[in-house]
N, C-alpha and C positions, 0 to 999 in steps of 0.2 A: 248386617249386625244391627241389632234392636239396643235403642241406649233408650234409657230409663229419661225423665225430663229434666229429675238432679243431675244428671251425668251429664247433655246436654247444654245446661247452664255453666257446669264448671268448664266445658271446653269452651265457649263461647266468652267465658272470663279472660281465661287463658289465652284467647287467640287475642284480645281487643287487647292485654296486656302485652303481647309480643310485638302487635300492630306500634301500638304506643311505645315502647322499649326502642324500634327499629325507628320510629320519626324523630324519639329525641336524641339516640346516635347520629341520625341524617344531618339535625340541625346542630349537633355539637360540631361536624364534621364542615360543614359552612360553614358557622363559625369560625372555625381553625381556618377557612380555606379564604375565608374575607381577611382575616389577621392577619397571616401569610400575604397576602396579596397589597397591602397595604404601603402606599411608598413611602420611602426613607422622606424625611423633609431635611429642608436643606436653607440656611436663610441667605438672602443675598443682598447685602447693605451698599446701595449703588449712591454715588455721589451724588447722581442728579438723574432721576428717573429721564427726563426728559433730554439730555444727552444724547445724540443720535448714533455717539462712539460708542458709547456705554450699551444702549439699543442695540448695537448689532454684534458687540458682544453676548449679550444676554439671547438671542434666537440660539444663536452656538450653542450654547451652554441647555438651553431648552431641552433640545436635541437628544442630547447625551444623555441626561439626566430622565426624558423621557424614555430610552431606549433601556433605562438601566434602572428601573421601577424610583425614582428619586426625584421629586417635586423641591422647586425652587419658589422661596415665597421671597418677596421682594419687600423693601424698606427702601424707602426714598431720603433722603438725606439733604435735596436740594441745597447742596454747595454751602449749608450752615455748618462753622464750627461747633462741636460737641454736640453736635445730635448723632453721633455714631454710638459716641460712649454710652448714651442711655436707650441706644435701643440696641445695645450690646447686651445691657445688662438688662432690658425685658426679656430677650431672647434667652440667655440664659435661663431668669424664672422662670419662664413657661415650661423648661423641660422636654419639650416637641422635637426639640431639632438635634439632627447627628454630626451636622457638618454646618459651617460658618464663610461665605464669601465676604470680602469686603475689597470696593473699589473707596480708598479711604481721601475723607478730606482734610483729615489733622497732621497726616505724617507721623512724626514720631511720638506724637501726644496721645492717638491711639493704643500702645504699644501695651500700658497696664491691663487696660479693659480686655484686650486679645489674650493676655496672659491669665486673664480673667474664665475667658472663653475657652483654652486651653485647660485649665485647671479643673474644668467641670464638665472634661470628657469631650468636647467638641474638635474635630478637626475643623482648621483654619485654614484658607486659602486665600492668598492676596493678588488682587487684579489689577493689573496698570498702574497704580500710582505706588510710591516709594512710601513704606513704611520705616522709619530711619533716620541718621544723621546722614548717610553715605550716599551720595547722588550718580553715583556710575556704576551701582551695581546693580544684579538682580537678585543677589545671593539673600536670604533672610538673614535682617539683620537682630534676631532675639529669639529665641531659644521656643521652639513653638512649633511656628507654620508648616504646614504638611507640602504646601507649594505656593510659589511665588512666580508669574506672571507678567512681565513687563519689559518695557524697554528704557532702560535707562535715561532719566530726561535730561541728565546733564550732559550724556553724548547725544540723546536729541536735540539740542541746544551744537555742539559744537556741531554736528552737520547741519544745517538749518545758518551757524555761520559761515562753513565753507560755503552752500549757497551763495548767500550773497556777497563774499568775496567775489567768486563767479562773477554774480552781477557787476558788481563795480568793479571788475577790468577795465584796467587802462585809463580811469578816472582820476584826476589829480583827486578832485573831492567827491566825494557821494554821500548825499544827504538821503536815510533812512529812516522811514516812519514804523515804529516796531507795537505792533498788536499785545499786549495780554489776553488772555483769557481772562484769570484772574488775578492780578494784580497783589501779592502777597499768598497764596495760599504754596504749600510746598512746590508743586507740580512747577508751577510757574519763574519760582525762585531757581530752580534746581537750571531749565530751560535757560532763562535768559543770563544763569551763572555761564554756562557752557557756549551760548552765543558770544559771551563779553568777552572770553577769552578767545575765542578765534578770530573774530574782526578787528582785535587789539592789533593783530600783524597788518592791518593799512591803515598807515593813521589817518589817511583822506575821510574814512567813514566817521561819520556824526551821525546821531540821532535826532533828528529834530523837532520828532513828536512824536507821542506816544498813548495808544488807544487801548479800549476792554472790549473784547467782542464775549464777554462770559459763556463762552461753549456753548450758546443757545440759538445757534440757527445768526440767520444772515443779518435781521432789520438791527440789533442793537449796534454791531459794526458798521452796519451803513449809516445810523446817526451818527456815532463816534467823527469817523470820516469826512462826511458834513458839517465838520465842525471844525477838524482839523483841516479841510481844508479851506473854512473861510479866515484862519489865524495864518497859515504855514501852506501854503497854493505852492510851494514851490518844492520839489525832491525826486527823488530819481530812484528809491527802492520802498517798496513796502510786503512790511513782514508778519507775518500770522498764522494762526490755526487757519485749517481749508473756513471752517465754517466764517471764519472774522473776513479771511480772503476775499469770501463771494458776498460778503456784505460790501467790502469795498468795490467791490467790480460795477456795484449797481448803482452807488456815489460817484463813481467815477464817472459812469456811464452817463448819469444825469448830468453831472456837471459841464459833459463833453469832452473830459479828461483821458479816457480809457485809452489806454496805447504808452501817455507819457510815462508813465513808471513802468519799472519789472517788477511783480509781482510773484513774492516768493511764500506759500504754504508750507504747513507741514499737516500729515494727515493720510495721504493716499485718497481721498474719496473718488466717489463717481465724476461730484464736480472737479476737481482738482486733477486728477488722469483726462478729461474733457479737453480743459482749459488750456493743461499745456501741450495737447496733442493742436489745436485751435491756437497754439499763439501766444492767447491772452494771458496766462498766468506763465510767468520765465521758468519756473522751478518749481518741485514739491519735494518733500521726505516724504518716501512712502509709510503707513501703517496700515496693518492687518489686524482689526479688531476683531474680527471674525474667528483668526485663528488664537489670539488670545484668550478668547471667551473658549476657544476647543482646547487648548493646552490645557488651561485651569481647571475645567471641568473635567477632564481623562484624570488630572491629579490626584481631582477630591474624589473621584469614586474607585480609585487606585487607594488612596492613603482610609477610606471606607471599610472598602471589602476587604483589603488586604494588611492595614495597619503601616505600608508601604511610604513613606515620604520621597518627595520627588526632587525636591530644593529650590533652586532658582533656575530660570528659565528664560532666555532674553530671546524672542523672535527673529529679535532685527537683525542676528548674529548671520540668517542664512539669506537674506535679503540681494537680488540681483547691485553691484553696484555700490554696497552699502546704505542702499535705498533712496540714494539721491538720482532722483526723477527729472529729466531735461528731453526738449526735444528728440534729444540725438536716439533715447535707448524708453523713451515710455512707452510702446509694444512689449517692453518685458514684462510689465506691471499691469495686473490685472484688481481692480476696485472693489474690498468688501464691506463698502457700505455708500449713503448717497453721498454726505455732507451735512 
C-alpha cells in the first residue's frame, strides 16, 4: 500500500499519541500501585525509649506491623511528666497516623488527651502501664482504647510480696531494702501499694532503706546501693526491678557482700532467670515483654483492619506458677529480654 507523505505524518502523530496515552496510563497505574503500597503509620509513645522492657517490647511489635504493611514511629517521652500529652496532640495535627500506642507516664492524667486521640479517628492502644484510678485491672478504664496490655502492677506488687514473705521464713525480724524505679510515678505507686499489703501479714518485716534504680540499666542502682550500704550495712532481703537487682549484685559484689541477702526481682530477664538458676538472686516475678509488645500489636491491626476492639488483656493470667520464679521451677520460664 502506497500512503501519500500527509497520510504518513498523521499516522506517525497518531501512533506517538497512543505511545504517550499508554506511558501516562502506565505511570498513573504506579502511582496508584506506590499509594496502595504505602504503610499505615502508627505512633508509639514509649515512656523511655531507652528502657530495655519497653525495647523488647517494641522488636514484637516491629514484627507485626512489618508483616502487616504498618510502620511504627516512635516518641520518646524519657520518664517526663506531660510530655505525652503534647506529643499526643502533635500527633494528632499531623494527620499521618491511623492508630496510637502509648506506654504511658502520667496514668490517669493521660486519659483527656487519648480521648483527644480517640475523637479524631485514631485507634488507641495501651501498653504496660495503667491508665486509671484502678491498679488491679487490665480492663480499659475510659471509654476509648481499642486494646489494653498489661499486667496489673498492684498484683505485681502483691506477688513480689509473697516473695519475700518466702524470703523471710522463719525470721522473727527481716530487715528489707526495697528498690523503686521511680519513686512517685503511677507504675510504682500501684507496685509498692500491693507489696505493703502482703508483707503486712509478718510483722517481723521492716524496711529499712529504700533505693531508685529508674529502669535504666544497672550503674544508677549500683550507686544507690553504695550508699545504702555505707548508712544501713545491715539486712537480709532486697527488693527490685531485674534491672535495680543486677545493679546491686555489683555493689554487693564490690563490697564483698554478695551472698548476705536474698535477692528478690521482678522482671523475668535473661539476668534474672541466670541468677536464680546460679543462686545469686532468691527469687524473681516473671514478665514477658515480648509477648506484650505481640498482644498489643495483633490488637491494633485487628481493631485497624476490622474496627474490632479487643479490651483488656493481662499476660500474667497464663504464667507457669503465677509467675513466681524460684529455684525449685525456673526451667519452666523462659527470658524475653536481657535486663
Amino acid at each position: 500500500m502506497n500512503l501519500t507523505s500527509s497520510t504518513r505524518r498523521r499516522v506517525r502523530a497518531i501512533s506517538a499519541a497512543a505511545v504517550a496515552s499508554s506511558m501516562l496510563v502506565a505511570g498513573l497505574v504506579g502511582i496508584s500501585s506506590a499509594i496502595a503500597a504505602s504503610p499505615i503509620n502508627i505512633a508509639y509513645l514509649s515512656a523511655s525509649s531507652a528502657n530495655t522492657w519497653l525495647q523488647a517490647s517494641k522488636r514484637e511489635m516491629d514484627k507485626i506491623a512489618k508483616a502487616n504493611n504498618m510502620k511504627l514511629t516512635e516518641f520518646d517521652a524519657q520518664f517526663k511528666a506531660g510530655e505525652q500529652a503534647k506529643q499526643i496532640q502533635d500527633i494528632i495535627a499531623s494527620g499521618k497516623y491511623k492508630g496510637l500506642i502509648i506506654a504511658s507516664v502520667d496514668g490517669a492524667g493521660i486519659i483527656p488527651s487519648l480521648k483527644d486521640a480517640v475523637a479524631a479517628g485514631l485507634k488507641v492502644g495501651i501498653l504496660n502501664q495503667v491508665v486509671g484510678t484502678k491498679l488491679d485491672t487490665a480492663k480499659p478504664q475510659f471509654k476509648g482504647p481499642s486494646i489494653v496490655v498489661m499486667v496489673p502492677p498492684k498484683i505485681s506488687g502483691e506477688r513480689v510480696g509473697k516473695l519475700t514473705l518466702m524470703a523471710c521464713e522463719g525470721k522473727k525480724t527481716c530487715k528489707v531494702v526495697y528498690f523503686y524505679g521511680i519513686k512517685g510515678i503511677p507504675l510504682d505507686i500501684a507496685i509498692k501499694e500491693g507489696f505493703d499489703s502482703v508483707v503486712s501479714a509478718n510483722p517481723g518485716i521492716s524496711i529499712v532503706a529504700e533505693g531508685e534504680g529508674k529502669y535504666l540499666g544497672p550503674d544508677t542502682a549500683q550507686k544507690a546501693m553504695q550508699d545504702i550500704l555505707s548508712k544501713t550495712p545491715n539486712f537480709d532481703v532486697v527488693v527490685g526491678a531485674d534491672q535495680s537487682i543486677q545493679g546491686v549484685v555489683l555493689a554487693l559484689t564490690d563490697a564483698g557482700k554478695l551472698g548476705t541477702a536474698k535477692l528478690i526481682g521482678f522482671g523475668g530477664s535473661q539476668a534474672a532467670i541466670d541468677g536464680v538458676k546460679k543462686g545469686i538472686w532468691f527469687a524473681d516475678l516473671f514478665g514477658a515483654p515480648g509477648t506484650e509488645g505481640k498482644l498489643l500489636m495483633e490488637g491494633m491491626v485487628k481493631a485497624i483492619k476490622t474496627g474490632k476492639n479487643s479490651g483488656g488483656i493481662d499476660p500474667g493470667t497464663k504464667l507457669p506458677d503465677n509467675g513466681l520464679v524460684t529455684k525449685a521451677n525456673v526451667n519452666k520460664f523462659k527470658a524475653e529480654w536481657k535486663g
